[in-house]
N, C-alpha and C positions, 0 to 999 in steps of 0.2 A: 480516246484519252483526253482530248479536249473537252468535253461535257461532263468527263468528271468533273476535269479540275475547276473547272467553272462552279460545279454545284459544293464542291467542298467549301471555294473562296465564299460563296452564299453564305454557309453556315456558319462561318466564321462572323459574319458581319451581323447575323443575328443576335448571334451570343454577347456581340457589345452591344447590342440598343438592347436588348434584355439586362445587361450591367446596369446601363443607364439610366432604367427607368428603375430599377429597385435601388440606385443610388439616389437617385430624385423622389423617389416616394421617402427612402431614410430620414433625408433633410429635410423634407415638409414635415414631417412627422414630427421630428425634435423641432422643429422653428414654431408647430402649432403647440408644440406640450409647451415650449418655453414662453408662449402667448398667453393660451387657458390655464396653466396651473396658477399663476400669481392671483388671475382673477375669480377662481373657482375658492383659492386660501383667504381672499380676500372675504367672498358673497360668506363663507364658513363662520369668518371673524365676525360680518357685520351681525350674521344670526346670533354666534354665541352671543354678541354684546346685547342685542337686544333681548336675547331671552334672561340675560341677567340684570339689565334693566328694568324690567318687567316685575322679576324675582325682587328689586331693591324696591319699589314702589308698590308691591303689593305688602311689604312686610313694613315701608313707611306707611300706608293707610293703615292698615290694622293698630299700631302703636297712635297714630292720632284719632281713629273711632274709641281707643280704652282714654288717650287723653282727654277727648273733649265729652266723655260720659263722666267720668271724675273732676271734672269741673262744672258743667252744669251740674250735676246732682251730687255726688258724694261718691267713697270709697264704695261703698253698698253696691251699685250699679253693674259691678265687674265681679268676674266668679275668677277664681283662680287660675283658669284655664278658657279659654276663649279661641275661638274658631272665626275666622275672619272667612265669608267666598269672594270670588269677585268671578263672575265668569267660567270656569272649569277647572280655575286652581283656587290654593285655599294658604293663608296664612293661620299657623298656629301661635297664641300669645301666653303667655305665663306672665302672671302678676302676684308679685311677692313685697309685703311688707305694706305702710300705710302711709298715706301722703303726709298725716299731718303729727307722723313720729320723726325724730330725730334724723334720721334715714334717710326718711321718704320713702316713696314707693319706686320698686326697682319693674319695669316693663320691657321682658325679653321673646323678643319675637322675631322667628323664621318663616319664610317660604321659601316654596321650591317651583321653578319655572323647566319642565324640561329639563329636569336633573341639575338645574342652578342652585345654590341654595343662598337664600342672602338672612345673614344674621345679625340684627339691630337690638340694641338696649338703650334703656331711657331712663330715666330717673327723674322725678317730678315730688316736689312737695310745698307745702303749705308755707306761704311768703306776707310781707306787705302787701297793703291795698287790699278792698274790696272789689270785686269781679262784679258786674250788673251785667248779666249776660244778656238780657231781653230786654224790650222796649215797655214793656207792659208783664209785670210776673203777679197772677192772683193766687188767692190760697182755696181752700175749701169753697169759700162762698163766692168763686168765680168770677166774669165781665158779663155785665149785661150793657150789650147800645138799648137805649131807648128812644135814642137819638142820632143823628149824620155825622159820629166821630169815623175821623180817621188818625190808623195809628200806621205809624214811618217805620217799621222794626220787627222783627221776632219776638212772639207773644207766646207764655207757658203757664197755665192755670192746674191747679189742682183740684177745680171744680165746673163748673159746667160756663159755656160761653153763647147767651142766648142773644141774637139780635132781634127787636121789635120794629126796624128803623130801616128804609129800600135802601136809604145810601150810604150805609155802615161799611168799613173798607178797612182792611189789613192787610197792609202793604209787605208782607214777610213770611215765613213760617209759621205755622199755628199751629200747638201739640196740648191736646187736655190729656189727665190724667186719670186712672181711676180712682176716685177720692173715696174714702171711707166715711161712712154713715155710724160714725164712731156712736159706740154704748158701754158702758164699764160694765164685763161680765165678773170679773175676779180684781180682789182689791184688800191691802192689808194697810191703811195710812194711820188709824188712831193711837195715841194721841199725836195732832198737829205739830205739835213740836216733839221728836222723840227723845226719852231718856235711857233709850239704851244703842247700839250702833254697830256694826261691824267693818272692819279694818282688811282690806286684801290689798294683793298686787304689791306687797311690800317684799316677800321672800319666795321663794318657790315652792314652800311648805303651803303657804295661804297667798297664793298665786291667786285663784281664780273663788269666783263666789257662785253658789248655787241656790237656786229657789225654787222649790216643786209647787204647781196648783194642777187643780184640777175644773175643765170649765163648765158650765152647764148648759153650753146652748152651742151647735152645729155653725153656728153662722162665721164667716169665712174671720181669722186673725189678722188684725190689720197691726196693731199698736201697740207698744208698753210704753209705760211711764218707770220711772225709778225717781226715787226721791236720794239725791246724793251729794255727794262734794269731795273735793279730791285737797291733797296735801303737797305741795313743790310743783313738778311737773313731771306725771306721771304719763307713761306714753295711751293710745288711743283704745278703746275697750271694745270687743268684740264681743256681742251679742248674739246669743244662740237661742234656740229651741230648740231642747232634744228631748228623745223620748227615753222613758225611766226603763232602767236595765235594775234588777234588784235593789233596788232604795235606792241607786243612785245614778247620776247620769251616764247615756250609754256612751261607752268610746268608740261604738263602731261607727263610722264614718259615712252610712248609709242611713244614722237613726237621727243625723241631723237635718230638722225640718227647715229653720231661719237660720240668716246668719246677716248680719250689720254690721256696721263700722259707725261708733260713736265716736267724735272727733274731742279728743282730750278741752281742748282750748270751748268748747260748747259747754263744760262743765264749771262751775265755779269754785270759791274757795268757801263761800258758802251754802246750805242746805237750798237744793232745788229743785223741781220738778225737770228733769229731761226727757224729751222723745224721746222713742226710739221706733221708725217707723219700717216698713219692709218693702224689698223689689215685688214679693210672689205672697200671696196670702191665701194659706191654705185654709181648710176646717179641720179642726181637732176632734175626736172622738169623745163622745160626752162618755164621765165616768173614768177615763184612762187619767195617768199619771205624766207631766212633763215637766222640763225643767226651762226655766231660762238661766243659763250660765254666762256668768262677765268673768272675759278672757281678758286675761292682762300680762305684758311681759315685765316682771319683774323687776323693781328698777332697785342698784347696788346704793344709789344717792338715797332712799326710803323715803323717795314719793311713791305714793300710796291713795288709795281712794277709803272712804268711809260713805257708806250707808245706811240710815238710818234702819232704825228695827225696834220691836217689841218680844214682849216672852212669846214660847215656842207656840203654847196654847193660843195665843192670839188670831190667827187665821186656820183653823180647822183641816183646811183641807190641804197643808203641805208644811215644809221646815225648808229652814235653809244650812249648808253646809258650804263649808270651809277647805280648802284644799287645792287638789291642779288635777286639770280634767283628763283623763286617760291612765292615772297617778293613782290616786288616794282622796276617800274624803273625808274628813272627821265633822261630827255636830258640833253647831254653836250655841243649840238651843235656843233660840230667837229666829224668829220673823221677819225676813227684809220685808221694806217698804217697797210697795211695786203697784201699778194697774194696769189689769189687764182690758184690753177694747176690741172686741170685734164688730165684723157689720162691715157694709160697704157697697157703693155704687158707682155705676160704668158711666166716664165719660163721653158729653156728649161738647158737638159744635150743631146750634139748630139759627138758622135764620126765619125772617119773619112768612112767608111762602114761597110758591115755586116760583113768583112772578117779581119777587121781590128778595132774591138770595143776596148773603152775606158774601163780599166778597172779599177772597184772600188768595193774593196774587202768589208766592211762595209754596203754598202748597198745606196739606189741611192733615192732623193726624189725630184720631181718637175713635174710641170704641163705636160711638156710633155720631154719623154726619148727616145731616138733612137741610135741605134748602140751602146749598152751598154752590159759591163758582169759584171752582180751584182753576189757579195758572198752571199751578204745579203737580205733583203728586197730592193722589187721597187715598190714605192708609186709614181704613177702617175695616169692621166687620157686620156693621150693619149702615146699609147705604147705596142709593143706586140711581139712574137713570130713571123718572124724568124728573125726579127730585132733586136731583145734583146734576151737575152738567158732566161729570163722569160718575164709571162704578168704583165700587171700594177694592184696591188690589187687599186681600186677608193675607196676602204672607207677611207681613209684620205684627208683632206681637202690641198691646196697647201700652200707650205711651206708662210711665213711670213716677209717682209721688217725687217732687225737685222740690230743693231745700231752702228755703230762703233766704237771702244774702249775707244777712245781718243777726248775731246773735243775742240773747240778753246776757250773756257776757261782754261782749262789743259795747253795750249802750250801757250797762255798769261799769266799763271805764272809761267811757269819756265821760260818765257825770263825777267819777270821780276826776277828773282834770277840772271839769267846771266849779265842783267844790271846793279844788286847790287854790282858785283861781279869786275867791273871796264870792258874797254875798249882795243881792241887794233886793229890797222889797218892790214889788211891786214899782212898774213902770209904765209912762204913762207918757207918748209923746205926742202935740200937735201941732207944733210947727217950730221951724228950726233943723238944725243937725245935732241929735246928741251923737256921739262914739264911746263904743264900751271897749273899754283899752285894751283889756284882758280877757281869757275867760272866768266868768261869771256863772253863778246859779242865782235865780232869781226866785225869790218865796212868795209866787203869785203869778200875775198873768203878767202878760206885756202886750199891751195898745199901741198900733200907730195911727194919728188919726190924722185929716184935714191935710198940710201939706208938711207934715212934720217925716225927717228920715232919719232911721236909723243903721249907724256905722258899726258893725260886728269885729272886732279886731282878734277874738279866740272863742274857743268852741262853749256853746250858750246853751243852758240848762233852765228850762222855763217849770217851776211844780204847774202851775194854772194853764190857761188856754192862751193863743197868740192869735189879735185881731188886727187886722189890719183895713180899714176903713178911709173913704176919702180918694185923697192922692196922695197916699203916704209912701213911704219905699223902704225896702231894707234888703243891705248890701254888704260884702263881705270889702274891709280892708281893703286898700294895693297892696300891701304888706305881703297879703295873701303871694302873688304874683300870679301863675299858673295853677295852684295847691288850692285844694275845695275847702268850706266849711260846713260846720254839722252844727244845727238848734235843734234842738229836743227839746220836746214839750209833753208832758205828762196828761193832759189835758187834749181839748179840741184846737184845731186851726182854720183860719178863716182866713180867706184873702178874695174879698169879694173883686169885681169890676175896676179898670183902670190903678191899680197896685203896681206896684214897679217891684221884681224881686231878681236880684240880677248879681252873678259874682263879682270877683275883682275888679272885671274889666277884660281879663287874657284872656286869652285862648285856653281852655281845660279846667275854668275855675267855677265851679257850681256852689250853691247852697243846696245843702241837705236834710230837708225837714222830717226829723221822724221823732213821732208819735208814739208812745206806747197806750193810745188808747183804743176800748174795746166798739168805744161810742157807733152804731145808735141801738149794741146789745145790753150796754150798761144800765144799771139802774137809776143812774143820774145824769144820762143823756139827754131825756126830757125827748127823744126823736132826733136830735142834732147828729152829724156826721162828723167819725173824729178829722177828718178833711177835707173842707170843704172850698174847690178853689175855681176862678172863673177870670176871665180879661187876660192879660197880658203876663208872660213870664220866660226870664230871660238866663237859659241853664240853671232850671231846675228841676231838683230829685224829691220825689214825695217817698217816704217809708212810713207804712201804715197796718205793720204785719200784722195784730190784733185787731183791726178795726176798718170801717169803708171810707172808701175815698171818691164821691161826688166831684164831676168834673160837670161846672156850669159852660155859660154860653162866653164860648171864643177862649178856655180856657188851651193853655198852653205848657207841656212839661216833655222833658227830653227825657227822664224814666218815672214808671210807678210801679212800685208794690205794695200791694196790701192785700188785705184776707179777702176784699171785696172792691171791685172798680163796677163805679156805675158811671154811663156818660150820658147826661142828662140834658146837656143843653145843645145848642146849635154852632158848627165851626169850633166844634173841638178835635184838637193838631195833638199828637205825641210824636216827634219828631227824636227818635236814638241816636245816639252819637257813636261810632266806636269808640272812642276813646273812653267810653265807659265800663270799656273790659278793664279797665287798670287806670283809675283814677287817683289821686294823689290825693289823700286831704290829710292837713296837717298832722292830725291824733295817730294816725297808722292803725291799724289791724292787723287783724291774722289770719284773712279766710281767702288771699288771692291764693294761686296754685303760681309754680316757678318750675322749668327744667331747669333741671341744677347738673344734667350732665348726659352724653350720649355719644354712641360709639359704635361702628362697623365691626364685628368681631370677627374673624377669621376662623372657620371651624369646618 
């Protein structure tokens, strides 16, 4: 009886350390979930947040890759719909409307991180100020070193950029384009002055205008011209190529070959030749029928554009019509004024050999690169090792035709400010200080010579050429403060050795010398450079978009463009400023870009 009871009281004393221990593992249990859950909800948050961080910064790049293409170059540059990668996700963008209409342009763009999705709008349009985006911007006839310049900045040519010179150096990015080897195949301008015209964009009836040709040569579309003029302030005109659906343009959406963005404010109130250049230049089929249509939205105010024209008979091979595209067309019996250009050739960046490469620390992009030392990336398609000190990565497309800063609208009204401004003939200084109080045009050249200076007090309009010779100087006002000034000169510039050309005095205040000459293509150039500058200079901007601009020895400028930059002499410095993305000078413009608004949208 006793060894039962012995062994029953045993099993009793099991049964509570067996309690115990599944009452102890309870409590660990709950005291561990009540550990790891805050911190497992926590590691959950920190993901979500970063994967929609991710989501907010991939759809912020893609909205400033469509801003800063619409600013270097134009509306043109962006398609409707754009696809941003970056990695294994992608931002999608929509772009609706046009920077330099009333509007603006609205830029709505989403991605998605991991089922995040972030939704950003923008809104960007055309403000005050001129944008000088680069340190050095050529046109067609491109930068040649033939000499040991160095440029401080981001350079963009439209034409080819050859160094002859070992110690030639570009301290920024470097993007040629592929320029067009322009030829007029198709062309309807006689007579020079027209006496007949067409009227669009005033109603929705005669919305848009149409002009058939047909071309005779395969070689790729680069160009039109339009000869035109607008009435009030009519919004931005959209240029097409389409192909001919039964005599008239097609509206299917697939038979649109071009498409551009001419910027209203680029047109005048008088008759005049306008680009109109393209991103993508296809060849047209010799023998077929196309159109170019000017898309216009309708303005209720009846501003309106006109186009010059003749009778219908006048160009043979097309007519133009009247109407809204997708809508209706009706004849006008007349001939718009228009040229057609094709042809064209691939950008290059070529240094002088393999022992003697151009260098450019920023990084190098165009069709084809040889005898180059990039810091940075080199985006080409032809180019390689042991010619360049890397190969060409080909997954970028070649760079893009970029617009020049400055319009001959823009330099049509500041000489109208300097015509308001009164008259004076010909000037002539060599020693002393004269000060021109006001803005001025002057019917002739203007000389400074010996130790004579001249005080600029408003924007100055020269018909002849401006020399400056000696130890003369010329300088804008205090008055100025911070705010730049502009001389134009119709003619050539010279500012040889020891010249003094320097602004107010502040901080941000440049003189801005631009040139409408073609010089040394003109016929009355005699060989002369329409600018020609060398020694000392202190914030200033060369514009020379017609014409070359010669840089002697020790010459010195903080931006140039022109159709052509040669650097010719020895210790020539181009030194960029930011603050020349948004410069102030007094006259104002209308070709800087501005957000005008922007917002997180919840969807």
């Amino acid at each position: 009886m006793s060894f039962l009871k012995k062994r029953k009281i045993n099993r009793k004393k099991g049964q509570v350390m067996l309690l115990m221990t599944i009452l102890f593992m309870s409590v660990s249990f709950i005291i561990i979930s009540g550990l790891t859950n805050p911190t497992i909800k926590q590691a959950r948050t920190v993901s979500n947040l970063w994967n929609s961080k991710q989501s907010y910064y991939l759809s912020e790049s893609s909205t400033e890759d469509i801003v800063y293409r619409v600013k270097s170059y134009s509306d043109s540059s962006v398609q409707p719909n754009e696809t941003f990668n970056l990695g294994d996700f992608s931002a999608i963008t929509t772009v609706s409307g046009s920077s330099g209409s009333t509007e603006g342009m609205t830029i709505s763009t989403v991605s998605n991180q991991n089922g995040y999705n972030k939704y950003i709008e923008t809104k960007i349009k055309k403000g005050a100020g001129i944008p000088f985006v680069y340190a050095l911007q050529a046109g067609l006839g491109g930068l040649v070193f033939s000499n040991n310049g160095i440029i401080n900045g981001d350079v963009y040519s439209n034409g080819g950029i050859i160094s002859s010179n070992s110690n030639a150096e570009i301290n920024g990015i470097t993007m040629v384009a592929n320029s067009p080897n322009l030829f007029v195949d198709q062309q309807n301008i006689n007579p020079t002055s027209p006496v007949n015209s067409i009227i669009f964009g005033d109603s929705e009836r005669t919305q848009d205008l149409a002009q058939s040709f047909i071309v005779s040569s395969s070689s790729p579309l680069t160009q039109i011209n339009l000869f035109i003029k607008k009435v009030g302030n009519p919004g931005d005109i959209t240029v097409e190529i389409i192909k001919d659906s039964s005599g008239v343009p097609s509206d299917n959406s697939n038979d649109i070959l071009l498409s551009s963005i001419t910027d209203s404010s680029s047109i005048t109130t008088d008759y005049s030749w306008v680009e109109v250049s393209f991103s993508t230049n296809p060849s047209l089929i010799v023998g077929n029928t196309y159109w170019i249509v000017l898309n216009v939205q309708s303005n209720p105010s009846k501003s309106y554009y006109i186009i010059g024209a003749n009778l219908d008979n006048s160009y043979n091979s097309g007519t133009a019509k009247i109407g809204r595209l997708g809508q209706s067309w009706g004849d006008t019996n007349y001939d718009s004024y228009f040229k057609i250009f094709l042809g064209g050739s691939f950008g290059k960046i070529i240094g002088k050999n393999q022992n003697n490469r151009l260098s450019i620390s920023g990084g190098a992009q165009a069709h084809t690169i040889t005898y180059v030392n990039s810091g940075d990336f080199m985006r080409c398609q032809i180019g390689s090792i042991p010619a360049n000190n890397k190969n060409c990565d080909i997954t970028y497309p070649d760079p893009i035709s970029s617009n020049f800063p400055i319009s001959d609208t823009n330099v049509a009204d500041w000489k109208a400010i300097s015509l308001a401004g009164g008259t004076l003939n010909s000037l002539n200084v060599s020693f002393g200080t004269t000060t021109i109080s006001t803005a001025k045009k002057i019917n002739g050249d203007l000389n400074i010579s010996g130790t004579g200076t001249v005080i600029v007090s408003g924007t100055l309009w020269v018909i002849g050429n401006i020399t400056m010779t000696g130890n003369a100087s010329l300088q804008l006002a205090t008055s100025y403060g911070s705010n730049s000034g502009i001389i134009i000169s119709d003619g050539r510039i010279s500012i040889p050795n020891e010249n003094l050309v320097k602004g107010s005095g502040q901080d941000g205040s440049y003189i801005m010398f631009v040139t409408t000459s073609d010089c040394p293509a003109g016929p009355s150039c005699n060989g002369e450079y329409a600018v020609n500058i060398a020694g000392s200079g202190d914030n200033i901007i060369i514009n020379a978009q017609k014409g070359t601009v010669n840089l002697g020895n020790s010459a010195k400028a903080s931006q140039i463009t022109a159709y052509k930059t040669i650097i010719s002499g020895t210790g020539v410095v181009i030194t960029y400023d930011s603050a020349l993305l948004n410069p102030n000078f007094s006259t104002g413009s209308s070709n800087s870009l501005e957000i005008t608004g922007w917002r997180e949208l919840e969807q």
